[in-house]
C-alpha positions in Angstrom: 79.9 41.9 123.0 82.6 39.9 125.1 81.9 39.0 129.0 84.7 41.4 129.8 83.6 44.1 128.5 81.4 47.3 130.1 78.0 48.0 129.3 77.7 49.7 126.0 76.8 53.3 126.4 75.2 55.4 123.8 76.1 59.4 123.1 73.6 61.2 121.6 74.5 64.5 120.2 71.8 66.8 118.8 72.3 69.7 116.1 69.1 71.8 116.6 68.1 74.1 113.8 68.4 71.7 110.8 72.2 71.5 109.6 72.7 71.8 105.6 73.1 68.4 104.8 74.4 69.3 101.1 76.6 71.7 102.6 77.8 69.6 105.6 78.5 66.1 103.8 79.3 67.3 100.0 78.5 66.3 96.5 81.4 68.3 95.1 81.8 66.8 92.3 78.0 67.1 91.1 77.7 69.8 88.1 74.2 70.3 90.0 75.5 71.2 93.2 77.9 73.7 91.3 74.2 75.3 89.6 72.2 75.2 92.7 74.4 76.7 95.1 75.9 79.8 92.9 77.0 81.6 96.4 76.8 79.1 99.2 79.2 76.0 97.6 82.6 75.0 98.8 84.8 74.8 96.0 86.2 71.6 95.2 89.6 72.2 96.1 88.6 73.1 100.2 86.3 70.1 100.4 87.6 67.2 102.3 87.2 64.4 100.3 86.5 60.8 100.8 86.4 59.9 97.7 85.9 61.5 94.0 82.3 62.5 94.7 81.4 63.2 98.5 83.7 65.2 101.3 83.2 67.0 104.6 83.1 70.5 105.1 86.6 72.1 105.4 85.6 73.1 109.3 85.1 69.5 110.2 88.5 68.1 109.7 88.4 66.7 113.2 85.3 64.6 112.2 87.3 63.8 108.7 90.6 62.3 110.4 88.1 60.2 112.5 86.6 59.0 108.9 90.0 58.2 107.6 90.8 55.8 110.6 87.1 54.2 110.1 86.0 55.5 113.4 82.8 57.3 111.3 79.6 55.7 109.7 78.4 58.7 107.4 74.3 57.5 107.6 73.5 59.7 103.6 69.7 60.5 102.8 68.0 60.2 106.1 65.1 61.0 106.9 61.3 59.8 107.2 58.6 59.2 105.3 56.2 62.7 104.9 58.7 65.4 105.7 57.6 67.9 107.9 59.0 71.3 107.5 58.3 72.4 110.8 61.3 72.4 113.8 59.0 71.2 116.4 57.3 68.6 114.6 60.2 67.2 112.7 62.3 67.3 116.1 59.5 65.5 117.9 59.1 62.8 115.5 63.0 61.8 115.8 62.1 61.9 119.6 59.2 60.0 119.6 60.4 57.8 116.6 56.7 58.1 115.4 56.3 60.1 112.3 52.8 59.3 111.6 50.8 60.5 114.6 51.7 62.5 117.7 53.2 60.6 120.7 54.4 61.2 124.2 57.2 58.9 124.6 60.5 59.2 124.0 62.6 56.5 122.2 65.0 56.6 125.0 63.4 57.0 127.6 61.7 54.0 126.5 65.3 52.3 126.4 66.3 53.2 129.9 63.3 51.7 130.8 64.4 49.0 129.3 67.9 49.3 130.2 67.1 49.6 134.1 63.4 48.4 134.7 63.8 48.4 138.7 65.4 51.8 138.5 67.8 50.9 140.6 70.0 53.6 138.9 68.9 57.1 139.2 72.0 58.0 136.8 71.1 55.5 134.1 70.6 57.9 131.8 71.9 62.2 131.7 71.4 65.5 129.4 73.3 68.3 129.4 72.0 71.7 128.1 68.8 73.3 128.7 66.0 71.4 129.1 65.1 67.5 128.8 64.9 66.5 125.3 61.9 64.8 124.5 63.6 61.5 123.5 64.5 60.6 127.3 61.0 61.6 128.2 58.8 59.1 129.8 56.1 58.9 133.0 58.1 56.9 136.1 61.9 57.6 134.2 64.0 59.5 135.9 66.7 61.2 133.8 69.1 63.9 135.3 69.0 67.2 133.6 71.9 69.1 134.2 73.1 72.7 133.2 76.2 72.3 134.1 78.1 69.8 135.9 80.3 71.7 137.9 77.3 73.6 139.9 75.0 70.9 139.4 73.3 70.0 142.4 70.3 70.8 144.9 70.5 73.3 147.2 73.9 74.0 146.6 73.5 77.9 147.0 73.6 76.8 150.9 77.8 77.2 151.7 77.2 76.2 155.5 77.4 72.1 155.7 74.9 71.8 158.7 72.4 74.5 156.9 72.4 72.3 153.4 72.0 69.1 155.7 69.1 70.4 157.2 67.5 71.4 154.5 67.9 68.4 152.1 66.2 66.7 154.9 63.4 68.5 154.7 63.7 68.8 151.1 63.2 64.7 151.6 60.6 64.5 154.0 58.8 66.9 152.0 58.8 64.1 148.9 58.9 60.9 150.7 55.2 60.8 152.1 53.9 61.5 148.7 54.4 58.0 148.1 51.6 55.8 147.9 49.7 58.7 147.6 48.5 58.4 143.6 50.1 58.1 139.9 51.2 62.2 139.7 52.2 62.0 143.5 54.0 59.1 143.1 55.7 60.5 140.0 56.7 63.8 141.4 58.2 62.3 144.7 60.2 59.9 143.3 61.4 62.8 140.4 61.9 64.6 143.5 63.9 62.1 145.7 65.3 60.7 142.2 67.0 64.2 141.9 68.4 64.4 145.6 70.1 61.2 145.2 71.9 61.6 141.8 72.7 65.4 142.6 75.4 64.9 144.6 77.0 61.8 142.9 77.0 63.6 140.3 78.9 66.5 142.0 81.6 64.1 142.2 82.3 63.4 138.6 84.9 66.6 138.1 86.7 66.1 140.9 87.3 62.6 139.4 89.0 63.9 136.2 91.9 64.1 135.1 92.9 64.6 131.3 95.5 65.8 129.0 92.7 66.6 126.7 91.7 70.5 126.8 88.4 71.6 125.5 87.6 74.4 123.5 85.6 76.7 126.2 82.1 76.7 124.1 78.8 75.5 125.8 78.9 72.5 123.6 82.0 71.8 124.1 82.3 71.9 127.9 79.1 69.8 128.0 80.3 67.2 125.5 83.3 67.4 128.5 80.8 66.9 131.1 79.8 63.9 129.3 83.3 62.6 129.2 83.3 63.1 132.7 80.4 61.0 133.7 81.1 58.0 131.7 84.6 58.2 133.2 83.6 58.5 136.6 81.9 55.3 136.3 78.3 56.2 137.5 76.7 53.1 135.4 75.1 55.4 133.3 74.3 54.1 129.8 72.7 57.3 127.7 74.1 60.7 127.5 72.7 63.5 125.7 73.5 66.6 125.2 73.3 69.1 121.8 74.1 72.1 119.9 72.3 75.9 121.2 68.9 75.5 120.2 68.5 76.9 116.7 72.1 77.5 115.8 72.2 75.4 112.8 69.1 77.4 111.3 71.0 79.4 108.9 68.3 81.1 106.7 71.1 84.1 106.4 74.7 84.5 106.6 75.5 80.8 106.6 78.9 80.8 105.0 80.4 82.3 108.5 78.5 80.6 110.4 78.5 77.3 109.4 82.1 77.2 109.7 82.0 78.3 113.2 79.5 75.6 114.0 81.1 72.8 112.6 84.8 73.6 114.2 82.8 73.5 117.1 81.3 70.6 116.9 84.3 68.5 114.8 86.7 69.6 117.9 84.3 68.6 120.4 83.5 65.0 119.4 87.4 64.7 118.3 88.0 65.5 121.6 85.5 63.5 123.4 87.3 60.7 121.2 90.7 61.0 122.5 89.8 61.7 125.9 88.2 57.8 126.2 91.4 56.9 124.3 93.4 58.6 127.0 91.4 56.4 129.6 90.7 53.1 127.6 87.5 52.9 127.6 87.1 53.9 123.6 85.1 50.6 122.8 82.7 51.3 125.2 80.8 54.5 124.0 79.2 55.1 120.4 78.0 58.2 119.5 75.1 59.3 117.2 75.0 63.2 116.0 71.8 64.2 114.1 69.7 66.8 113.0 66.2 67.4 112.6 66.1 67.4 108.8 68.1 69.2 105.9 67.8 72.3 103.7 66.4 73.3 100.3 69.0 72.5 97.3 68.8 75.8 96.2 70.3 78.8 98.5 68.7 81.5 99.1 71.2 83.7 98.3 73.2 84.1 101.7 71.3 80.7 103.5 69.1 78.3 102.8 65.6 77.5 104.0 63.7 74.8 105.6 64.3 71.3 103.4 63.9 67.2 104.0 66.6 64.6 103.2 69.6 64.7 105.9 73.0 63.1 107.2 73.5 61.3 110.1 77.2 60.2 111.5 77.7 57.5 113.6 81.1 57.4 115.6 83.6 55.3 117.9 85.6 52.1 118.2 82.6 50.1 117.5 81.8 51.2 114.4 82.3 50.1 110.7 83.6 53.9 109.4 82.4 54.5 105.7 79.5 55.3 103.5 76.1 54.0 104.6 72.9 55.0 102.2 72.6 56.5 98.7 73.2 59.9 98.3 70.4 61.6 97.6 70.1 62.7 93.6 70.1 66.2 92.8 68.6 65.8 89.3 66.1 68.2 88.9 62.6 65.7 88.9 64.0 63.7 91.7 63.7 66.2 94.3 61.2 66.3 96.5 59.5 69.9 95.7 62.7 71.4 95.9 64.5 68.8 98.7 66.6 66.4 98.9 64.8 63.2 98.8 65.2 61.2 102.1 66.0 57.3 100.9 67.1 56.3 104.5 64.4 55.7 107.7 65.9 57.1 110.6 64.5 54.5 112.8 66.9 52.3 110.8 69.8 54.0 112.4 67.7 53.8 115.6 67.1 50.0 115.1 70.9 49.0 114.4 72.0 51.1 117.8 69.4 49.4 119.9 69.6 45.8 118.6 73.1 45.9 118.1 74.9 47.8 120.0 72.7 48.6 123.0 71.3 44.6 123.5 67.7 45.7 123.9 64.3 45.0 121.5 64.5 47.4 119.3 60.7 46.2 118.0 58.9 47.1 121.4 60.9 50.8 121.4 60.1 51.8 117.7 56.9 50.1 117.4 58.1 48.1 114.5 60.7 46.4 112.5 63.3 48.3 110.5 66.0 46.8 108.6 69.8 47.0 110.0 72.4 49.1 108.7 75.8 47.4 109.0 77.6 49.8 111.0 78.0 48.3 114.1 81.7 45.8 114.6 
């Protein structure tokens, strides 16, 4: 990092439901692949190759022009040790970074602690989408949940300016003598005031915009926009989150259709998200992550495929090395794992390299440990 330059800023984009890893980044050329996937393969000729074994999915050609101007670090076989088959689980552990045993902080919530330890930002870090992810959960964090941007706000139901004044007043008096008062007090007035304050700056960030860029008018994509629009509006915020519709990549059934839908959504959205800090300059400053919560069982069953364990991960933006990072998992018969793709890569690896460097921050005190470095980062 130069003195010039902005803070780094970190996307995180989650794919809930378990994408098919074998189906998303390809081993086309694999006589095994061709046998285990009699229904669900993409035939050679429609993957999009990167070189004579591997491709992306023909629906992701967004994401593949990124990889061909080395703006994409495919992250192959990750996972963690144990797989869990289990959404919940699985998705906690990448939350929590803590496979073995069950924990109730976030990975990044730890890091905007780290990132801000006076909270003197409310806005250091937003999600988009419903609910707070896990990840950015922490006691004494405040992280801005948001719906939707563009009716994001409190009390904003109230049209008549003196009524909404009066009643965020109250609204404020109601949470400011809570203070002082004990830990789950203290916690919920300052969520509350915490909310009050980055509501309305937030409110702000639309009216800011201005873009040549058009998204595509899916949730996703208009929150992946809303993202663009915070970073651009210069808030100081340093982690954005946002994901996929719960569940959508679980494709048990009827995946052919669907997958292709999901991943033009998905490939347009971060291509767009791309070009839009192009458009404004500030390309070098973001990196995004896009994960899932682990992959699918080799074998289809017929019209999907089931619950399995080794993944891909893509990391993407300016600052990144674009290429292959990882062995791709073998398909060879005895060295699945029951059935799975073997996971060879720890996710908190991926985690580590983002922290240390890209973010600046001790990767050791967030994950608990010390994971090797991936070389993905300029």
């Amino acid at each position: 990092m130069t003195a010039n330059k902005k803070d780094p800023v970190l996307v995180v984009l989650q794919m809930s439901g378990a994408f098919d890893a074998l189906n998303t980044f390809i081993p086309y050329s694999d006589p095994h692949y061709i046998d285990y996937r009699p229904h669900l393969r993409v035939e050679p000729e429609h993957v999009l190759a990167v070189d004579d074994k591997v491709g992306f999915h023909p629906a992701m050609g967004p994401m593949k022009d990124l990889y061909d101007d080395g703006k994409v670090a495919v992250i192959q076989g990750i996972g963690y040790p144990n797989p869990i088959r289990s959404h919940f689980r699985s998705m906690d552990i990448w939350h929590t970074a803590e496979p073995a045993k069950m924990a109730t902080e976030g990975w990044l919530g730890k890091t905007v602690a780290d990132l801000d330890p006076h909270k003197e930002n409310v806005l250091t870090a937003v999600s988009f989408g419903r609910g707070l992810p896990r990840a950015l959960a922490v006691p004494g964090v405040s992280v801005a949940s948001v719906g939707s941007l563009e009716t994001y706000g409190v009390l904003t139901s109230i049209d008549a300016p003196d009524q909404r004044s009066e009643a965020l007043d109250i609204f404020a008096r109601m949470y400011s003598p809570m203070v002082g008062s004990g830990p789950i007090n203290d916690y919920l007035s300052q969520t509350g005031l915490d909310a009050l304050k980055g509501a309305d700056i937030l409110s702000t960030a639309p009216e800011q915009y201005s873009s040549s860029i058009e998204y595509n008018g899916d949730y996703f994509s208009q929150w992946v926009k809303n993202v663009a629009q915070v970073h651009l509006a210069g808030f100081g915020t340093r982690v954005l989150y946002t994901g996929y519709n719960p569940g959508a990549f679980d494709t048990h059934a009827n995946q052919p259709a669907a997958f292709h839908r999901l991943w033009s959504d998905v490939s347009n959205a971060v291509s767009d998200f791309y070009y839009d800090l192009k458009e404004h300059n500030t390309g070098e400053e973001v990196v995004i992550m896009l994960f899932t919560e682990f992959g699918r069982r080799v074998k289809e069953n017929g019209s999907g495929t089931d619950h399995g364990s080794g993944s891909v991960a893509f990391v993407v933006g300016d600052a990144v090395k674009g290429g292959l990072y990882g062995e791709y998992p073998s398909l060879e018969p005895d060295k699945l794992d029951e059935g799975d793709l073997q996971w060879n890569n720890d996710f908190r690896s991926t985690y580590a390299t983002i922290l240390d460097k890209w973010m600046q921050v001790d990767s050791h005190e967030i994950l608990g440990g010390n994971y090797e470095h991936i070389d993905f980062i300029k």
